[in-house]
C-alpha positions as CSV (number, residue, x, y, z in Angstrom):
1,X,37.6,-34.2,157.6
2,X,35.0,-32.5,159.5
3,X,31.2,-32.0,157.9
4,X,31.9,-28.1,157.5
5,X,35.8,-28.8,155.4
6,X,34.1,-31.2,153.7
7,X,31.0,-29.2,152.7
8,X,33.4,-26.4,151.6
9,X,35.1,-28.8,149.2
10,X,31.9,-30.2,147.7
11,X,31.0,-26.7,147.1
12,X,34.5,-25.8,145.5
13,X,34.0,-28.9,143.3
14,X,31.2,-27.7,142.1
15,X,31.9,-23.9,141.5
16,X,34.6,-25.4,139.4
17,X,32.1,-27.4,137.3
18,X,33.3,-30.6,138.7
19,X,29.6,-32.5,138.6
20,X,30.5,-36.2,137.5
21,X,33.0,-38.4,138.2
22,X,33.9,-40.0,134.9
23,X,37.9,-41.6,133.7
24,X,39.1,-40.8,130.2
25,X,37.5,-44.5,129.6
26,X,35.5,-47.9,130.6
27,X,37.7,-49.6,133.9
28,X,35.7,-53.4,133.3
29,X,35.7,-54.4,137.4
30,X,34.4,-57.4,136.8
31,X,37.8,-58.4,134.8
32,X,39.8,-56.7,137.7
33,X,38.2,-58.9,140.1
34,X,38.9,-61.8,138.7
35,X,42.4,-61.1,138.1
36,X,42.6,-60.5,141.5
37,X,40.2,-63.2,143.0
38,X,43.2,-66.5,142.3
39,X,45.5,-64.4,143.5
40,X,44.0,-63.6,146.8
41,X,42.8,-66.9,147.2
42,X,46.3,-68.2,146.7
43,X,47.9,-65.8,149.6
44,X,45.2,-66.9,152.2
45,X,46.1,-70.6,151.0
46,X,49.2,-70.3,151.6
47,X,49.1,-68.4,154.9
48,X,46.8,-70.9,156.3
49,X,49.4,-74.0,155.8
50,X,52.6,-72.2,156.8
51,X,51.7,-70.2,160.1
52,X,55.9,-70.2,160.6
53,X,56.8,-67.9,157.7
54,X,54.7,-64.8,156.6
55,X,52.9,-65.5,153.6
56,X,53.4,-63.2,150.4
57,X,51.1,-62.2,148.0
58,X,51.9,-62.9,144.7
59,X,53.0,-60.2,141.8
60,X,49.7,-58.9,139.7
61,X,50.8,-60.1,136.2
62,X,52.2,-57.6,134.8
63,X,50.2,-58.1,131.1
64,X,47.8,-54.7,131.2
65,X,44.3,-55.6,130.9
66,X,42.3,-54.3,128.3
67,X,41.1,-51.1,130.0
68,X,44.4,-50.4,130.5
69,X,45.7,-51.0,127.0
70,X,43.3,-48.3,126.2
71,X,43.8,-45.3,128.7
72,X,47.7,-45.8,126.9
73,X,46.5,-45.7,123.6
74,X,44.3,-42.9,123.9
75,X,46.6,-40.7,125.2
76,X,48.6,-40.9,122.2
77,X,47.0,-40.0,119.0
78,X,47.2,-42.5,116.2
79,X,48.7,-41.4,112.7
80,X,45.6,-42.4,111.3
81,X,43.3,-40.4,113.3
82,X,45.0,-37.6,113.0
83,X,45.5,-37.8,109.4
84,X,41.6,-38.0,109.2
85,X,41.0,-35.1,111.0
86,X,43.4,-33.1,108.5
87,X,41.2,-34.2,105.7
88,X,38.1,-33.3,107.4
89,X,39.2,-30.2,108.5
90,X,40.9,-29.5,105.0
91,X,37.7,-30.0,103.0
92,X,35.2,-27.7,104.9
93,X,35.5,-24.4,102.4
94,X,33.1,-22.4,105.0
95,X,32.5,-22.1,108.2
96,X,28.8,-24.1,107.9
97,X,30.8,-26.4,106.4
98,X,33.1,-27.0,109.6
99,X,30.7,-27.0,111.8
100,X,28.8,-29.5,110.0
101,X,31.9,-31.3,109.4
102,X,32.5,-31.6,113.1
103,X,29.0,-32.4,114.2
104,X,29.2,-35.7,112.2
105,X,33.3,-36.4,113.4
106,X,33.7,-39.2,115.3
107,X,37.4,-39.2,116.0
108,X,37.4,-37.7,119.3
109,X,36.5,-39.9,122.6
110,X,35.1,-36.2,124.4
111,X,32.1,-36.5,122.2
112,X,30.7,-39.4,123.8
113,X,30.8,-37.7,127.2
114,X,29.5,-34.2,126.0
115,X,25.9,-33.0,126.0
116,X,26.4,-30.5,122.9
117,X,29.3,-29.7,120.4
118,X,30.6,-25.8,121.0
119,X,32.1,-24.0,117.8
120,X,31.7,-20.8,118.6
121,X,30.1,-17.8,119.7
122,X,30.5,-14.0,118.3
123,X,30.8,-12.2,114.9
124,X,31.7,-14.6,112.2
125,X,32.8,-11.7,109.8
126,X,34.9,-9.9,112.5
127,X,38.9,-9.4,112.2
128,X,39.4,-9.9,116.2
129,X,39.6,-13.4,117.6
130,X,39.6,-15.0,121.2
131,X,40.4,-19.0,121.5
132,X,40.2,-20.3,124.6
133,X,40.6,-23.8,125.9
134,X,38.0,-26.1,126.1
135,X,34.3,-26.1,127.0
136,X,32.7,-26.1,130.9
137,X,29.7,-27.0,132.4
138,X,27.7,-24.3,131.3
139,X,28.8,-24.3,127.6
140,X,28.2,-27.9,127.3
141,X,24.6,-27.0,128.0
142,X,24.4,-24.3,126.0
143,X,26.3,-25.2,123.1
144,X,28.2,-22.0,123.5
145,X,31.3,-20.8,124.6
146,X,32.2,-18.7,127.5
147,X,28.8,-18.8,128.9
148,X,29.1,-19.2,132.3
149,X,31.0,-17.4,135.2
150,X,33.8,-16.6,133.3
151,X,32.0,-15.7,130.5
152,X,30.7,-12.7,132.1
153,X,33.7,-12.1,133.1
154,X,34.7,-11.8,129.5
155,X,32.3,-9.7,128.5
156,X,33.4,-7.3,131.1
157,X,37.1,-7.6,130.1
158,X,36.2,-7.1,126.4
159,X,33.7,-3.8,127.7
160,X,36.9,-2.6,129.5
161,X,38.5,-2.0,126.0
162,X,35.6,-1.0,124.1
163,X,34.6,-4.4,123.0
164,X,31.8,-6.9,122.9
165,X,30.6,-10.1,121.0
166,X,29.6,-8.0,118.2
167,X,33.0,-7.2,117.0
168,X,34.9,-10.5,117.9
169,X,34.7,-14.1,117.0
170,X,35.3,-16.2,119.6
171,X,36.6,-20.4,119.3
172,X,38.0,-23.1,121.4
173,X,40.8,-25.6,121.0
174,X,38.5,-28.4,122.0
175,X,35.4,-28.5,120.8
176,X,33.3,-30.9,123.3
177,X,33.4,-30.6,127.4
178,X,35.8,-33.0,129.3
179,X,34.6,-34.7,131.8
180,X,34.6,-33.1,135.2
181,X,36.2,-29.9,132.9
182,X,39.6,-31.6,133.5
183,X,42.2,-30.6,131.6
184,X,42.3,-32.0,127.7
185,X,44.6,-34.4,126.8
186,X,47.7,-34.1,124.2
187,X,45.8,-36.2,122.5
188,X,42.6,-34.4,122.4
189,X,44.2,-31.3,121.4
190,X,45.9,-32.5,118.5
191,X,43.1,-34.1,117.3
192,X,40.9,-30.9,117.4
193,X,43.9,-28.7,116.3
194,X,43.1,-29.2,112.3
195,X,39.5,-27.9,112.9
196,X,41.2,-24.7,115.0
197,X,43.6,-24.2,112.8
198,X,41.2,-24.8,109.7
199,X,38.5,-22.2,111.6
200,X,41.4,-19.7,112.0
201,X,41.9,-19.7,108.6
202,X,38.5,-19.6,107.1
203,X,38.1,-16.5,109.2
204,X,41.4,-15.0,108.6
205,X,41.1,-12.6,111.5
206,X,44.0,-9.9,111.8
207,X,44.6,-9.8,115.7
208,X,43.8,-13.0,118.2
209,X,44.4,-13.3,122.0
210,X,44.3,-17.2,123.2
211,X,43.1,-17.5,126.7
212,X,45.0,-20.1,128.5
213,X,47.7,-22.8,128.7
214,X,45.8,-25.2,126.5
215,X,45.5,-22.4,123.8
216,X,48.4,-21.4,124.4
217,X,50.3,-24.8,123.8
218,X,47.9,-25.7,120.7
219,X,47.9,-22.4,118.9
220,X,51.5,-20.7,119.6
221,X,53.4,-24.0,121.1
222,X,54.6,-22.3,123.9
223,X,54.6,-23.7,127.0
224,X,54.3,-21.5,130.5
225,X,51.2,-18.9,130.3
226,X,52.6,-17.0,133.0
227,X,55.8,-16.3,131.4
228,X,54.3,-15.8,127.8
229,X,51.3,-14.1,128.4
230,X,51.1,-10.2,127.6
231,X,54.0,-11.1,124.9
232,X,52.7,-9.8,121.5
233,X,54.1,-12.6,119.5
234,X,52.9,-14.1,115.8
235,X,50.4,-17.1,115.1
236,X,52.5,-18.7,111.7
237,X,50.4,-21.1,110.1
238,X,51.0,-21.5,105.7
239,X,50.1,-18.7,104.6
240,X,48.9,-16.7,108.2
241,X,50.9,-14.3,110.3
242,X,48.6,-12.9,112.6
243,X,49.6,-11.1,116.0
244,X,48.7,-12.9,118.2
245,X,48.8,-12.3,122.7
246,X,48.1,-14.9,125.2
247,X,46.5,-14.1,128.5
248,X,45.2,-15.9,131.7
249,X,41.7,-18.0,130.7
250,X,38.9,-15.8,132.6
251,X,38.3,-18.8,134.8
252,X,41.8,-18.6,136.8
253,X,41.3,-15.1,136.6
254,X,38.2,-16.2,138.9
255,X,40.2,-18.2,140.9
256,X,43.0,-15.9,141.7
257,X,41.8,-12.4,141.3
258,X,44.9,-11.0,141.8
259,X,45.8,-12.0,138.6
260,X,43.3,-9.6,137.1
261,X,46.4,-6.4,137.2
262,X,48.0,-8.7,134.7
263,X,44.9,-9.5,132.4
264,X,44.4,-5.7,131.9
265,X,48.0,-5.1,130.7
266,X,47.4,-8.3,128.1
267,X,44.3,-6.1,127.1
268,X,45.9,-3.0,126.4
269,X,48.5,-5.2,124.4
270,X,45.1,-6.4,122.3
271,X,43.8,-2.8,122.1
272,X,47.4,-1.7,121.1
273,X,47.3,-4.4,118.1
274,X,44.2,-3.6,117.0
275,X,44.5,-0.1,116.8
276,X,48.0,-1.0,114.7
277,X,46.0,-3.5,112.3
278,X,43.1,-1.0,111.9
279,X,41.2,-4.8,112.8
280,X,37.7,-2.6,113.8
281,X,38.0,-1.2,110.2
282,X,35.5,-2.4,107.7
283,X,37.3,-0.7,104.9
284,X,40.8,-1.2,105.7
């Protein structure tokens, strides 16, 4: 790769927010190496004193290691955890109380990684809500989300409709940055989803728009934004029924602009709901 390819991709990487270069956990070398040390050793041996017959290196057992045992396990969430996070979520009567709730949580791995917690940004008592997906760079700083790039660009799609963060309230499926803003796992979402779900219904709006395949998958479990999004469908959750459209997450938007035609229909779709729910209507 030549210096000027290569400088473009450095500069991708970091437009997308990808500053570190950090697994989903610990990899101990030191126990890789001297898995692998014997085994090495043993090929070069054996090599040496049979120069008629190519040597062959030996199978790597095939019991993980430790670091290994735990990628596997946290990409599944355990019962337990996950039953935790319901009764956290469950007992926050507020929305103080959540955030509170989740500042002292310790049953998500992303928290150790992130600089801040992000809850949310907006109008607490307002009956229009965005969730998008999880938080970048810039929110991870900030402790806010949609901050950064696509943040403005938010704020220009909401103006575009006669909107701004004075009349919605605005969440995210995951609460703390992944590393390198990769994409959460199952497992991190579903053991966010109670606090979503419990901030949904602590602020009971009467429209929401989720931004993205994350929220998409976590709040509607639907799978495909491209073929779902614009669709005005319903967010059923106890006692909720809330209309509900997903669109494109403002950052692919700034990644394929072309995409933006098909934003601006999903917008009119929000305008149309809100207008239908009276959701700008203090007295209604």
């Amino acid at each position: 790769m030549d210096r000027t390819a290569l400088r473009e991709l450095l500069e991708f990487y970091d437009a997308a927010g990808v500053d570190c270069a950090l697994g989903e956990n610990p990899i101990d070398r030191f126990e890789v190496q001297s898995v692998m040390q014997p085994i090495v050793l043993a090929a070069q041996t054996e090599k040496r004193f049979a120069p008629q017959s190519e040597a062959l290196l030996p199978p790597v057992p095939r019991t993980p290691t430790p670091a290994a045992q735990a990628t596997s396990t946290s990409r599944s969430a355990d019962a337990n955890t996950l039953a935790d996070a319901e009764a956290v979520a469950a007992n926050a009567n507020s929305l103080d109380e959540l955030r509170a709730a989740l500042e002292t949580y310790e049953g998500c791995g992303l928290k150790k990684t992130a600089q801040r917690m992000v809850f949310s940004d907006g109008n607490p008592n307002a009956k229009v809500m965005l969730i998008g997906e999880a938080p970048g760079r810039d929110e991870d700083a900030q402790g806010k989300p949609f901050v950064g790039r696509s943040g403005q660009l938010l704020d220009r799609m909401l103006a575009a409709i006669g909107l701004d963060r004075s009349l919605v309230y605005i969440g995210n499926v995951i609460y703390w940055r992944p590393p390198g803003n990769r994409t959460p796992t199952p497992a991190e979402r579903a053991v966010c989803e109670p606090f979503i779900r419990r901030q949904i219904e602590l602020v009971r709006p009467r429209v929401m728009m989720t931004l993205g395949g994350s929220a998409l998958a976590t709040i509607l479990n639907r799978q495909g934004i491209m073929k779902t999004r614009g669709q005005e469908l319903t967010y059923a959750h106890g006692e909720l029924a809330i209309p509900t459209v997903p669109t494109l997450h403002p950052a692919a938007l700034l990644r394929n602009p072309a995409n933006k035609k098909l934003a601006w229909h999903d917008l009119l779709v929000l305008q149309s709901m809100i207008e239908k729910t009276r959701a700008l209507q203090t007295d209604a």
